[in-house]
Every structure is written in C-alpha cells, then in structure tokens.
GUTIKE-801054 format. One line per 10 residues: number of its first residue (from 1); for each residue y, z, x of C-alpha. Coordinates in nm, 3 decimals. Example, Ala and Ser with C-alpha at 12.3 -4.5 7.8 and 13.67 -1.06 7.14 Angstrom:
BEGIN
1 = -0.450,0.780,1.230  -0.106,0.714,1.367;
This chain:
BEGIN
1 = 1.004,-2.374,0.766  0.839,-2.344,0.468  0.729,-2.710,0.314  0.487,-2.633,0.035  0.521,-2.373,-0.257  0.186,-2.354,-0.532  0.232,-2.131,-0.809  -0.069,-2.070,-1.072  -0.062,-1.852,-1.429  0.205,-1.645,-1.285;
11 = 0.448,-1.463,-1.562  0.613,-1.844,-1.720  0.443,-2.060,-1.461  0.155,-2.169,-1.570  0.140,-2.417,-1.261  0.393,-2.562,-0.977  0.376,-2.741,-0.643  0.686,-2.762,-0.478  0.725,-2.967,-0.170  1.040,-2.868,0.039;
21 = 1.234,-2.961,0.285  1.487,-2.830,0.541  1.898,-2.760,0.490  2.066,-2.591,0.208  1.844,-2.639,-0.117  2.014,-2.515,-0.423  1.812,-2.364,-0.759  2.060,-2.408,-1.091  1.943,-2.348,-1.426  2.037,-2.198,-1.805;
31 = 2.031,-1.848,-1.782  1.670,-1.701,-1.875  1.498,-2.030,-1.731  1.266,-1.845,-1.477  1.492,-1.875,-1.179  1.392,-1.530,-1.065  1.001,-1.584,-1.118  1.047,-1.816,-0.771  1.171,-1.535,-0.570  0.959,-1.268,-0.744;
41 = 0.630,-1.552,-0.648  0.785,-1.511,-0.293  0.833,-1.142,-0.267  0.444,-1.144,-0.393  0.258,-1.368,-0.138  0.508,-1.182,0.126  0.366,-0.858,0.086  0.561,-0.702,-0.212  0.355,-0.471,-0.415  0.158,-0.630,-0.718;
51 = 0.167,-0.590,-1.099  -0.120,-0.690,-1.339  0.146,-0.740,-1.562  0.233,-1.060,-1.406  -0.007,-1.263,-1.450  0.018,-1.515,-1.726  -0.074,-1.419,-2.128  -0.458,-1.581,-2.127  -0.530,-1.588,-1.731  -0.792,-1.401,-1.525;
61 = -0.585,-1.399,-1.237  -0.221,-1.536,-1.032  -0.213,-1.685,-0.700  0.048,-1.804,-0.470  0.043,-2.010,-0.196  0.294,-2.145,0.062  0.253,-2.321,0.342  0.470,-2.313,0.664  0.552,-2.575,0.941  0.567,-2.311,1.275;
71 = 0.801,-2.564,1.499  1.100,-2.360,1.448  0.940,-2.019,1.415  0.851,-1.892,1.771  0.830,-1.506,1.704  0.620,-1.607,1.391  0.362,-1.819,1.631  0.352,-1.545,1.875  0.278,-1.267,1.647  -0.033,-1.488,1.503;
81 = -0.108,-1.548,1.820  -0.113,-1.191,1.916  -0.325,-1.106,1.598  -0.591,-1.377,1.648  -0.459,-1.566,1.305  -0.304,-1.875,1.455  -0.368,-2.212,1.364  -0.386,-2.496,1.633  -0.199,-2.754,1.431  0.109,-2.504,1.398;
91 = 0.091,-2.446,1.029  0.030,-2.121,0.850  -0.090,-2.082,0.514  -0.038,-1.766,0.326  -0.225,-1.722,0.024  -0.207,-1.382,-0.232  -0.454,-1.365,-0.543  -0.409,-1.094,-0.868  -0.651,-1.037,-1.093  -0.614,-0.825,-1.371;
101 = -0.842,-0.522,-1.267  -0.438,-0.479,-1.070  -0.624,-0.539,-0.728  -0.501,-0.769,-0.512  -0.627,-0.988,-0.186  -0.388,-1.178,0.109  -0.436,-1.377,0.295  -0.296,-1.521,0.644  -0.489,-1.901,0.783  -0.763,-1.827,0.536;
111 = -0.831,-1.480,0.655  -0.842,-1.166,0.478  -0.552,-1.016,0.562  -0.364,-0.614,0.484  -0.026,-0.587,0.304  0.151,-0.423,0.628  0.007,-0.743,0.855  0.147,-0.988,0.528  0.478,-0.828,0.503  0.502,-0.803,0.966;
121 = 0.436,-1.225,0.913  0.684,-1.238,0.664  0.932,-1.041,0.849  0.907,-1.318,1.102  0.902,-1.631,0.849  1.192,-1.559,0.561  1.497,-1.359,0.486  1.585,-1.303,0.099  1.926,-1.175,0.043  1.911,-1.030,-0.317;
131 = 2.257,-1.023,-0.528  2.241,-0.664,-0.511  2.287,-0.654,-0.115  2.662,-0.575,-0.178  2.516,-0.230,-0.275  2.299,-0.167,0.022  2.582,-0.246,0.242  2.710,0.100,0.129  2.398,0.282,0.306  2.470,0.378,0.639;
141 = 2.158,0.277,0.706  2.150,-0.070,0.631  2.440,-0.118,0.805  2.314,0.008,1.140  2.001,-0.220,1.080  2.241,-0.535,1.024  2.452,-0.434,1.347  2.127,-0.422,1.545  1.976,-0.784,1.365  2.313,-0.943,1.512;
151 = 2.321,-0.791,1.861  1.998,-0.886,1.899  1.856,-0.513,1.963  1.525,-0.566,1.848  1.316,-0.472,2.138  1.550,-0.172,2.291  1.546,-0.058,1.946  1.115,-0.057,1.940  1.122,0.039,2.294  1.354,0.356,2.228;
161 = 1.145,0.457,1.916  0.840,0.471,2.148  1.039,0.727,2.332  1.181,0.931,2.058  0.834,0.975,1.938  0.685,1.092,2.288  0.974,1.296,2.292  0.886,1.480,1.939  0.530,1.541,2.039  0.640,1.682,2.320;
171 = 0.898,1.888,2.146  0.649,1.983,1.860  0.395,2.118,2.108  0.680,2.348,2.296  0.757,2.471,1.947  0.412,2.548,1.900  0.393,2.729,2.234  0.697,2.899,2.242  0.584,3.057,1.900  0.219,3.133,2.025;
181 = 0.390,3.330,2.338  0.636,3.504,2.081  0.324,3.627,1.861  0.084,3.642,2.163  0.093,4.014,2.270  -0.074,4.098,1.909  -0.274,3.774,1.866  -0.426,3.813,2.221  -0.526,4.176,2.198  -0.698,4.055,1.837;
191 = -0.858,3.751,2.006  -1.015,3.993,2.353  -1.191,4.196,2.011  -1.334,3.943,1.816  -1.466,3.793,2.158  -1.623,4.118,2.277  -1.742,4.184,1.914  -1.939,3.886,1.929  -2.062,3.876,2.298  -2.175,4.233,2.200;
201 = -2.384,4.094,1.884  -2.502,3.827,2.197  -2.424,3.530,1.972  -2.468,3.300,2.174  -2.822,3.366,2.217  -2.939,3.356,1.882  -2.973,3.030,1.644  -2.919,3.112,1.293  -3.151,2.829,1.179  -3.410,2.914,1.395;
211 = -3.387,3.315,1.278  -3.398,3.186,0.905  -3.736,2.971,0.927  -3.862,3.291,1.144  -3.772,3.564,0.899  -3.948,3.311,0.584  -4.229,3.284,0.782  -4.245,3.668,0.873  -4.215,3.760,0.500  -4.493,3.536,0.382;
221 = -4.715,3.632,0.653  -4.996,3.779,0.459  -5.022,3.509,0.199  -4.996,3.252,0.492  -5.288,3.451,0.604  -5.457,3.540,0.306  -5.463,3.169,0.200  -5.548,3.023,0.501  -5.880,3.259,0.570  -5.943,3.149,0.188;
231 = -5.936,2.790,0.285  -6.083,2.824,0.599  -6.407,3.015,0.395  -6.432,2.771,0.128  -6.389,2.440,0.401  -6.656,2.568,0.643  -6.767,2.920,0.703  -6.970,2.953,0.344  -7.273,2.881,0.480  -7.418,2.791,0.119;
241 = -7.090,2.690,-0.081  -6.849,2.574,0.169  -6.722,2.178,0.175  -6.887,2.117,0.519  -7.249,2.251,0.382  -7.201,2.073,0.062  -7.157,1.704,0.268  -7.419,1.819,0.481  -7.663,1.809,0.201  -7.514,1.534,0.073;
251 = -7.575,1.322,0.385  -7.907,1.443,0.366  -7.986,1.337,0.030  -7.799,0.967,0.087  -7.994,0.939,0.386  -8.323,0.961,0.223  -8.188,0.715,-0.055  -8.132,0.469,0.204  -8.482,0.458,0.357  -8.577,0.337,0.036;
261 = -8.225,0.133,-0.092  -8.047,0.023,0.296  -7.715,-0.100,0.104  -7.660,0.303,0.063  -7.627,0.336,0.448  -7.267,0.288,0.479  -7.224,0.562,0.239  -7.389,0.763,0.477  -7.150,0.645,0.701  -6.817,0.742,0.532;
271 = -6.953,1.128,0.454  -7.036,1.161,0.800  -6.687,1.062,0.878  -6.544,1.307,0.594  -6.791,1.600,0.781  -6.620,1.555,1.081  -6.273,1.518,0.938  -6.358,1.871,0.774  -6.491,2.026,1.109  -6.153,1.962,1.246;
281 = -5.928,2.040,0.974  -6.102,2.375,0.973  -6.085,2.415,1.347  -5.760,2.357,1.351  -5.709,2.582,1.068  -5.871,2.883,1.270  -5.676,2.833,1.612  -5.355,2.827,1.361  -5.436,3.139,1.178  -5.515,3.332,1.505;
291 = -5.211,3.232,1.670  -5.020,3.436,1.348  -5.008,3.855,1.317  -4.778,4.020,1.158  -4.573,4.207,1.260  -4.304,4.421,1.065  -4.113,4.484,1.305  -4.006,4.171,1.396  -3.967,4.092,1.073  -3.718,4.378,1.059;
301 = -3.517,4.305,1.418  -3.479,3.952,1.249  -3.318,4.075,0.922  -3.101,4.267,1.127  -2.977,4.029,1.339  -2.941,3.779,1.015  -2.779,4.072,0.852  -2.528,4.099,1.206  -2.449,3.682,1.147  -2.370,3.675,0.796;
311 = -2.150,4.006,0.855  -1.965,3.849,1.139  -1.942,3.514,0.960  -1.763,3.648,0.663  -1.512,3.822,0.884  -1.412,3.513,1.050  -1.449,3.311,0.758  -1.702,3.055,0.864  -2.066,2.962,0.825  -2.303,3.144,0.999;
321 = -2.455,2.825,1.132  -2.078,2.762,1.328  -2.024,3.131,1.494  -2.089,2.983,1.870  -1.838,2.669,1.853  -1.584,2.970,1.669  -1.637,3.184,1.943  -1.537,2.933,2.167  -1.239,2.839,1.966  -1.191,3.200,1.991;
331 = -1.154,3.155,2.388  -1.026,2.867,2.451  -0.722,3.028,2.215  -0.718,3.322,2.461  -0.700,3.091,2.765  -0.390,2.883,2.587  -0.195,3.259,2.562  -0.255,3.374,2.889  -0.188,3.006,3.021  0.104,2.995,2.818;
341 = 0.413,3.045,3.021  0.245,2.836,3.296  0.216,2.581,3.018  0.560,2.650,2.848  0.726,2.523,3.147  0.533,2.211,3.283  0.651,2.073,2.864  0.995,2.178,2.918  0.984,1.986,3.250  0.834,1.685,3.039;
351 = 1.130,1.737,2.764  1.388,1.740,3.007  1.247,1.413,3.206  1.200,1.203,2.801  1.556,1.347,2.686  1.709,1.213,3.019  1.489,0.862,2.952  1.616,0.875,2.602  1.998,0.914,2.669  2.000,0.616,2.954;
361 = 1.810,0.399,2.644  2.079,0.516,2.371  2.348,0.437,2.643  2.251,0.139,2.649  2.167,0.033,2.293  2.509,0.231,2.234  2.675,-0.074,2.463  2.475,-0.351,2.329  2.619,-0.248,1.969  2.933,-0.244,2.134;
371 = 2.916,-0.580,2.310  2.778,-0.718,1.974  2.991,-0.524,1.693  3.299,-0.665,1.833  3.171,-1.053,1.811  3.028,-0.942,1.478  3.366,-0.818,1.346  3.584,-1.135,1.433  3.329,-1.314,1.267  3.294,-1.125,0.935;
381 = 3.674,-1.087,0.954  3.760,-1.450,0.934  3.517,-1.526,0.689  3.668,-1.255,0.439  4.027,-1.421,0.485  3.825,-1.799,0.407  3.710,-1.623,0.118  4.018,-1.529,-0.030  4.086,-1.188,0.120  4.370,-1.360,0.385;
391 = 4.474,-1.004,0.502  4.159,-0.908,0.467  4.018,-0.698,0.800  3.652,-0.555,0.927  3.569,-0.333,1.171  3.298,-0.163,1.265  3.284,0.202,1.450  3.080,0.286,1.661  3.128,0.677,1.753  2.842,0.806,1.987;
401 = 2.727,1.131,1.897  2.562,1.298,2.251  2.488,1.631,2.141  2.251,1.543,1.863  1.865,1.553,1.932  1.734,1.203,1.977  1.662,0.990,1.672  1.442,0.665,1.668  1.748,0.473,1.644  1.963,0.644,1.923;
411 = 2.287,0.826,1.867  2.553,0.632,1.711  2.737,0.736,1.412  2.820,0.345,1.270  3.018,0.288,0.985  3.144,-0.048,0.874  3.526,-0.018,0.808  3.754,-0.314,0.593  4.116,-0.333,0.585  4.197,-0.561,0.242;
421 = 4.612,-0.547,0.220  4.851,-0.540,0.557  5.019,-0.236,0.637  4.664,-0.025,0.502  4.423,0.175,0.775  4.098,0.069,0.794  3.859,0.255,0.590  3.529,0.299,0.471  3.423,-0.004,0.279  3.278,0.192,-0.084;
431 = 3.610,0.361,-0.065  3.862,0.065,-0.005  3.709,-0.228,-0.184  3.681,-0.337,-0.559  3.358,-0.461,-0.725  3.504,-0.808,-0.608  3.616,-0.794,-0.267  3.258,-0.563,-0.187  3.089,-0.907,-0.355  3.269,-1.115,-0.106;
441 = 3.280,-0.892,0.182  2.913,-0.847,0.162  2.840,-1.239,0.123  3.098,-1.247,0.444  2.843,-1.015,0.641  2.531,-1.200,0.507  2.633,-1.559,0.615  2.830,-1.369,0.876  2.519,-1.180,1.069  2.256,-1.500,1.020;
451 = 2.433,-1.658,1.263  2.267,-1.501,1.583  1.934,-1.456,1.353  1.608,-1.692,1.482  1.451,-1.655,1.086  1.366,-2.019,0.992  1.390,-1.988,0.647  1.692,-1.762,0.420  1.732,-1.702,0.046  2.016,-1.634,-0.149;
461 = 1.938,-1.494,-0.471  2.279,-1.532,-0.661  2.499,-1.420,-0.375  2.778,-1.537,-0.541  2.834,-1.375,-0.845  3.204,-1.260,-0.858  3.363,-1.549,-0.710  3.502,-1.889,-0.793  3.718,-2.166,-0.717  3.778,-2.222,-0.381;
471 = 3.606,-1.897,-0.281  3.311,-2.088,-0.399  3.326,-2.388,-0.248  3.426,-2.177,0.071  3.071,-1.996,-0.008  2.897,-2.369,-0.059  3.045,-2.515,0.299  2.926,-2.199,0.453  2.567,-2.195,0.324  2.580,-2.601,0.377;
481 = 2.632,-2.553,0.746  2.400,-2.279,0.795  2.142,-2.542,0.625  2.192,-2.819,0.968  1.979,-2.577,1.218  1.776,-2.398,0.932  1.617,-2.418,0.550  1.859,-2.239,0.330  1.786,-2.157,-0.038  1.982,-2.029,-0.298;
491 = 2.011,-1.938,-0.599  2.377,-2.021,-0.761  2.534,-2.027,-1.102  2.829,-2.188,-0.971  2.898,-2.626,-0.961  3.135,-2.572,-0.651  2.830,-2.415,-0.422  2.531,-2.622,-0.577  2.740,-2.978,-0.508  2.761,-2.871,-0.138;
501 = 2.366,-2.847,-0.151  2.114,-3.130,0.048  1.840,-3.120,-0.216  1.880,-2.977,-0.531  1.612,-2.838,-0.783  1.618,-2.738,-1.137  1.420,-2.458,-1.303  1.382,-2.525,-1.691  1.201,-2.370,-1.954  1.036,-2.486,-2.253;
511 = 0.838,-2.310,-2.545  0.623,-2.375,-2.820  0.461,-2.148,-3.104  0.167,-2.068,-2.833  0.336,-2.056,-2.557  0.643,-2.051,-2.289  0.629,-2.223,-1.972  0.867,-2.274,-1.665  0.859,-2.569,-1.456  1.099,-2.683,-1.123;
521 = 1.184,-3.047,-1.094  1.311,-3.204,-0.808  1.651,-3.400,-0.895  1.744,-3.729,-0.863  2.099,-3.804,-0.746  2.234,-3.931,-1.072  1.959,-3.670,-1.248  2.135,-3.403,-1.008  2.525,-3.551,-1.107  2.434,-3.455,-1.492;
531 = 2.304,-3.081,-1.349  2.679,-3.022,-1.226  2.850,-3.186,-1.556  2.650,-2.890,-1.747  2.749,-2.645,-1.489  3.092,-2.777,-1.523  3.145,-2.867,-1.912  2.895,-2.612,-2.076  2.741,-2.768,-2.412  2.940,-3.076,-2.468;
541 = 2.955,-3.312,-2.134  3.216,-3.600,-2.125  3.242,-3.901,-1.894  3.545,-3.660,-1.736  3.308,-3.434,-1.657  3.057,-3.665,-1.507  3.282,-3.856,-1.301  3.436,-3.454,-1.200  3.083,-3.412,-1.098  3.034,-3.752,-0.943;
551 = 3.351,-3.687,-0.726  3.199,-3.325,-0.585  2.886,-3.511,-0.478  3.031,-3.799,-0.367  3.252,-3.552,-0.162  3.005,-3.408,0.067  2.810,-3.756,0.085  2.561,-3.670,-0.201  2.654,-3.959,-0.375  2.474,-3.971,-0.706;
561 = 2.398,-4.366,-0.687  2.161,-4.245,-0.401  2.413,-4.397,-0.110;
C-alpha cells in the first residue's frame, strides 16, 4: 500500500507530502487545478519516461518520492527479494530525481536503480487505469492481456514465451541451414579454392607483423650498418680520437690532480665507471653489427611474400594481419556445408520435439482462458446491466487457431463480444457500442477484472466520464467495495462517486503575478460536505445543497459532523 507521497518543484507543485491511507480515496477539484500532475508524479517515479520540461519555472531539478507498506504486496516483496533490494522492515522507498540537463536517476531502498527494474517494481506495486482505457479495450491486444490478468495466467504465459523463443532460434537456424544447403553446391566449390589458394601461399606459416619489421630492417640494412661501424669507430676503435681514448687520458690527467688535490679522487672514480660503461656499449655494439649481413635476397623473398598477403587480403576483404583466423572461418564454413544435411535433420528433430512442447502449453493456456473467460463474462455482464445497460450482454471468444506457427502468447484468436439491446447477436464491441456504453462497458471490465488481481494499490484517472445518476453512484459503490481489501484512488468529477469515498482529498490551485502553485489538502468531514455542495450546486451553494450533500455522506456513514 502506498502511505507516503513527496512531491518537490514538479510542473505546479512546488512542494507536497501526502500521507495516505487504505480504501477508496477520492481526488475532486475545479477543472485545471493540477489533478493530473498527481498521476503524471506517479507515472514518473514508476518508471515513465522523463521530460526536463517538468520541472518547475526557477528549479534545478524534480523529485518524487513514495513510500510503500509491503504487508499486502507479496509478489512485490519477492521480486526485491529476488533482486537483492529488500528492506527488512517491509517498506520500500522509491525515489526518481530530474534535473534539467533531461537526465534522470531511480531509485529502489536507496539504491541506484534502471528504468526497466523501476517500472518491473511498479508492475508489482500499482495499477493506473487512465480515462482513455475505453480505447485500448478496442486492441485485440489489450484484451488478451486483460483475459490472461483475470485467469491468473501469468506464469504459463512467461513459461510458454520461454518456449516460443527456443522454438524461433531453433527455427531461425534451420532457415539458415536449409538456405546454406540450397546455395551450397556453388558456395562449397568457392570455399575448397580460397582454402587451397591460401594453404598454397602457406599462410599459416607466415606472420605478417613479423615479415613487416623484417623487410624495414632488410631495407635499412646498410645505414644500420654504416651507422653503427661509425659509432662503433668514434666510441672505441680510434685509437687517438675515440670516446674510450679520450676518458683514458682523462683519467690520467685527474689522477695526477689528485696526488696533489685527494677531493678529485672520486672524479676519478665516476670516469672510470663511464670507461667501462663505453667498453661495453661498444662491445655490444660489435657482436650486434656482426650478427647483421645483408642480404638482398631475402629482402626480396620477403617483399614477395608481403606482396602475396596484401594481394590475398584485398580479395577476401580483410586485413592482412587477420588472413589465418579467415582461413579458418573459411573451413569451419566448409565443414557446416558438408555437415549440413546431418545437421539439417538433428534441428528438425529439435523443431518437431519444441512445436509438440508448445502445443500441450497453448492447450493448456487455451483452457485456462476458457475456465477463466467464462467467470470473467458473468461478471462483466452483470456489472454492465448495474450500470444501466439492463440488456446489456459480454462475451468473450475464444477461437483456437492450431495451424498458426507458435506465438509468445499461444494460439487463441480472442475477441471481446457485447450484446447491448435483446433480440441483437453478439458482436464486436468498437462495432456495437456508442461512445457511452464503450465508457461504461470498459469501467465494467476495469472494476470487473481487479477482482482476481493481487495489486495492492489501483488508480482511476477519471473513469467515469460519460456517466451519471445512478450509473454513478453504481460506479462509487463499486470502487467503495473494491476499497475494503485494497487502496483505491480515483480521480472523479462526479458528487455521486466522490460521497461513496473513505478519505477524500482536494487538489486546488492558486496564483499570483510570480507564480502558480498546486497544493492537495486532506478534508475534514464538514470541509469534505462543502467539496460535494460545489460538485453539486456549481458557483452559488445553498443550505439545500449542503444538507443534499450532508445526506450523501451521511448515507454511506461519512457523516460530515465526524460521527
């Protein structure tokens, strides 16, 4: 249940804490008051997508918070549970923050969270009904997803989807294989000569990089020569004018110094150190430059072979550097082709074994949607004859369609059906009902399919546009008893549904020359017995119209003197 709403510097609200409470809690305000920015602070910290845009004129950034009591939410416990977010005191806080930059951050218990995890929580925590639903209920789609919520199909239905997607690899890769064996004859006789092209060229013997830093090396052999006997001259073998004679005489001369002045000794020290340092460097210089010849011919086998590489790389239209994993890619190909019927056959053997896995799964979603379509119908039905339809008639049919190729959500053609006047076939419901029978036939199938439905917490956003009278007070007495096992909220223009409501909240607005702000007040009984004279009298509210408002309340034991 969720107990604790916090707004801040979102669109009108500049800031709002709303503590809640279970049953039905009606919202009622003058049009334009900001009734809307609660649900669209919902959809936001339940993983809807986020605008810059909304965030208040002024602010660096919105945030909303709400905070859930997890006693009546079991599936939402167990999927925290299951993603290492839950809290041991059975709460969950859910927290989204938008800053202008149009980035945004959730989070679930204090932890970052992503917007797939936020709206897989949410999914488990609240259900809004938006007053549009009426025209979703025309999809086919939708209405197979509400069949499914009410016959509980949940798991079959993730189950099957597991197996309809084994199933299309499965299918995809005998596609792929049937085609390969269709354009093998040509494709393998290609493949045998690009192999024995490049087994010919012995590619896998030679290393491109290692060829490259050969063939530098063999074109700059006589500078790398030429250079190096220059060095080697001028380091040590110039007996008169080489570095090694040159420290020799300076050691010499330091030496003497240092019979007379002793602090010059160490510099004795470090040129005898810089000799030896030279000795080497030269030695190793000479073993080096001995080890190297040149040799043109080499030099020329390497270009070829280079030459060969870059050739055969631009044929086959990759780097040089990646010819020996190609020419593997090359055969392993091959193998595939000639292994292909062999192959061909062990995946239709897998196709037939899903596809007979898949139909016994279908079967039996097929009879669960059965079992649970007929329950579903008696209870829509009578609710469209309480809300003044009392002919009125729903069906829903359920036509299973075995020859088509498995879908993630099995075979069944389903199509709700409505019967509004006696002596008229069912048919489909966008072709049968008006703009206000589809507004109270959808409402029907809303309050209708909650019934089996474990969500702790529903929203109606203004499900009740279109109706009146007693249809709405019908629509109140419905919602109210919905509200004894569960937290209902909803949105409602009309006196006869927001009497019937336990709590009762207003959403006003008020502006200024700077600025406009919406705020939600909590109402007191006789506060809340004024709230229905406006919704009842419009501008001008007489003591008829309070005591009309006092009897409603006093009706359903929301007596406005607080009794």
């Amino acid at each position: 249940m969720l107990y604790n709403l916090t707004i801040k510097d979102l669109a009108v609200v500049e800031s709002l804490s709303l503590e809640l409470a279970g049953g039905l809690t009606v919202l009622t305000g003058e049009t334009g008051a900001g009734k809307s920015i609660l649900l669209t602070a919902l959809g936001l910290a339940l993983g809807e997508r986020a605008d810059s845009g909304l965030i208040r004129p002024g602010a660096s950034r919105a945030e909303i918070n709400l905070e859930f009591s997890l006693d009546d939410a079991h599936d939402a416990r167990l999927w925290l549970e299951e993603n290492e977010l839950s809290d041991a005191e059975g709460f969950c806080l859910i927290r989204r923050v938008i800053s202008q930059d149009g980035r945004s951050r959730a989070f679930i218990n204090n932890r970052p969270a992503t917007l797939q995890s936020l709206q897989e929580l949410a999914s488990r925590l609240v259900e809004i009904h938006g007053q549009h639903a009426h025209l979703r209920l025309l999809d086919s789609g939708e209405q197979r997803r509400l069949l499914d919520e009410s016959s509980g199909n949940r798991a079959l239905l993730e189950t099957l989807a597991g197996m309809f997607r084994r199933w299309r690899t499965v299918r995809d890769e005998l596609d792929v294989s049937n085609k390969a064996i269709t354009e093998g004859t040509a494709r393998e006789e290609l493949l045998r000569y690009q192999i024995e092209e490049m087994e010919q060229h012995g590619i896998e013997a030679l290393d491109y990089d290692s060829l490259s830093e050969e063939q530098t090396l063999q074109a700059n052999m006589e500078k790398i020569l030429g250079t190096g006997q220059t060095q080697l001259e001028l380091l040590y073998d110039s007996e008169q004018h080489s570095v090694n004679a040159q420290l020799a005489q300076a050691i010499h001369a330091v030496a003497e110094i240092g019979q007379i002045a002793p602090e010059f000794s160490d510099i004795k020290t470090l040129l005898s150190e810089a000799q030896i340092q030279v000795k080497e460097a030269a030695g190793e210089l000479r073993r080096r430059l001995e080890k190297l010849e040149s040799d043109p011919k080499r030099l020329a086998w390497v270009d070829e072979k280079l030459g060969e590489l870059h050739r055969l790389a631009r044929k086959h239209h990759v780097n040089p550097r990646d010819l020996r994993p190609h020419l593997d890619n090359l055969r392993n190909e091959l193998i595939s082709i000639e292994r292909g019927t062999e192959k061909i056959v062990q995946l239709q053997q897998q196709m037939e074994n899903l596809d007979r896995e898949y139909r016994e799964l279908a079967l039996q979603l097929s009879q669960n949607r059965c079992a649970g379509g007929r329950k579903l119908e008696m209870r829509i039905s009578s609710m469209i004859r309480e809300l003044g339809m009392p002919q009125g008639q729903f069906l829903i049919d359920i036509i299973p369609v075995q020859d088509n190729p498995p879908t993630q959500f099995g075979n069944d053609k389903i199509e709700f059906l409505v019967s509004a006047n006696p002596g008229l076939p069912p048919r489909p419901l966008g072709k049968v009902a008006s703009g206000g029978e589809l507004s109270r036939i959808s409402l029907a199938i809303q309050v209708a399919a909650t019934d089996t439905k474990t969500t702790p917490t529903l929203i109606f956003d203004e499900v009740d546009s279109g109706i009146g009278g007693g249809v709405a007070e019908v629509v109140g007495q419905k919602l109210r008893i919905l509200g004894k096992n569960r937290q209902i909220f909803c949105v409602t223009h009309l006196h006869q549904v927001a009497a019937l409501g336990h709590h009762h909240l207003l959403v006003e607005k008020s502006s200024d020359q700077a600025s406009t702000k919406t705020q939600v007040r909590k109402l007191s009984p006789n506060q809340r017995m004024h709230e229905i004279a406006r919704m009842l009298g419009g501008v001008r509210i007489t003591e008829q119209t309070l005591a009309h408002a006092q009897e409603m309340l006093s009706a359903v034991g929301n007596s406005p003197d607080g009794s």
